[in-house]
N, C-alpha and C positions, 0 to 999 in steps of 0.2 A: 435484730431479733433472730431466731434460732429456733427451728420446729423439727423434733426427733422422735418419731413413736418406735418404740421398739419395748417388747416385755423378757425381763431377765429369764436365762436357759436357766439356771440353778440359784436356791435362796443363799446368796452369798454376797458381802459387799463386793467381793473385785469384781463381779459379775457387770455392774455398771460402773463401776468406776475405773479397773483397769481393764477388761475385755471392747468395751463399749466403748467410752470415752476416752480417758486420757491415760494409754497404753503407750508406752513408750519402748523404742527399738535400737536398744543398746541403752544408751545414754541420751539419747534423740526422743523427744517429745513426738506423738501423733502428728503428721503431718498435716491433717485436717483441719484440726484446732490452734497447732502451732503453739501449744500451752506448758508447759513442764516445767515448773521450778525443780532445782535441785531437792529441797525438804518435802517436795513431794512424793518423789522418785524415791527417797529414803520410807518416809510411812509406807508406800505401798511394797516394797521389799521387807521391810519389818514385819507387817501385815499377813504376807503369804508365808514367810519364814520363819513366822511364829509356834512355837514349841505347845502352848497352851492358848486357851479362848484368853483368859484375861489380859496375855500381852496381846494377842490378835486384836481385840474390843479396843485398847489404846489405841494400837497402830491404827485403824480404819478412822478411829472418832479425830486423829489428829490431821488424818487425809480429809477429812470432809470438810475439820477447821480451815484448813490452807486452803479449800475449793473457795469453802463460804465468804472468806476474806477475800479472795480475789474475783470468783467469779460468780456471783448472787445471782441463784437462778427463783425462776416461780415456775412449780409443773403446774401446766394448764388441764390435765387431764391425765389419769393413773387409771390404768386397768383390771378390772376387780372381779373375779368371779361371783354373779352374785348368787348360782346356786348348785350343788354338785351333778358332775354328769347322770343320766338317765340310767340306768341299769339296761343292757339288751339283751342279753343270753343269762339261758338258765344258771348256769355257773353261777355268773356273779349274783346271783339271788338266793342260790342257794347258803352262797359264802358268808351273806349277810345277816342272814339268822340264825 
């Protein structure tokens, strides 16, 4: 078993799948995990070098395939804001009306 808390820096898949997790250095899978298929290392190059969203959309949904085949995970727990920050200075109070 395997316990990771960490919340993505930007709304992006490579955020957790290649910064995070299975980032690979050259051709070398993460040392950590020890994980890298070839056809993985391909979606996520497809993925970031992708021209438009809908090849981007394949490439990550086909990285997720190749995780979910190989490596089945269950998050135990996902971080969720449950309501916007406070407002504290005039500024932003004034911005909002």
């Amino acid at each position: 078993m395997w316990l990771l808390g960490w919340t993505c820096d930007w709304p992006g898949p490579d955020n957790f799948l290649v910064t995070a997790f299975f980032h690979f250095q050259g051709d070398k899978p993460n040392p950590e995990f020890a994980y890298g298929p070839a056809d993985l290392k391909a979606a996520f190059d497809k993925g970031l070098s992708a021209a438009n969203d809908a090849d981007a959309k394949a490439a990550w949904e086909s990285a997720q395939d190749i995780l979910a085949r190989d490596l089945p995970t269950v998050p135990l727990v996902h971080s969720k804001r449950l309501r916007p920050p406070a407002r504290t200075s005039k500024a932003s109070s004034a911005r909002a009306t």
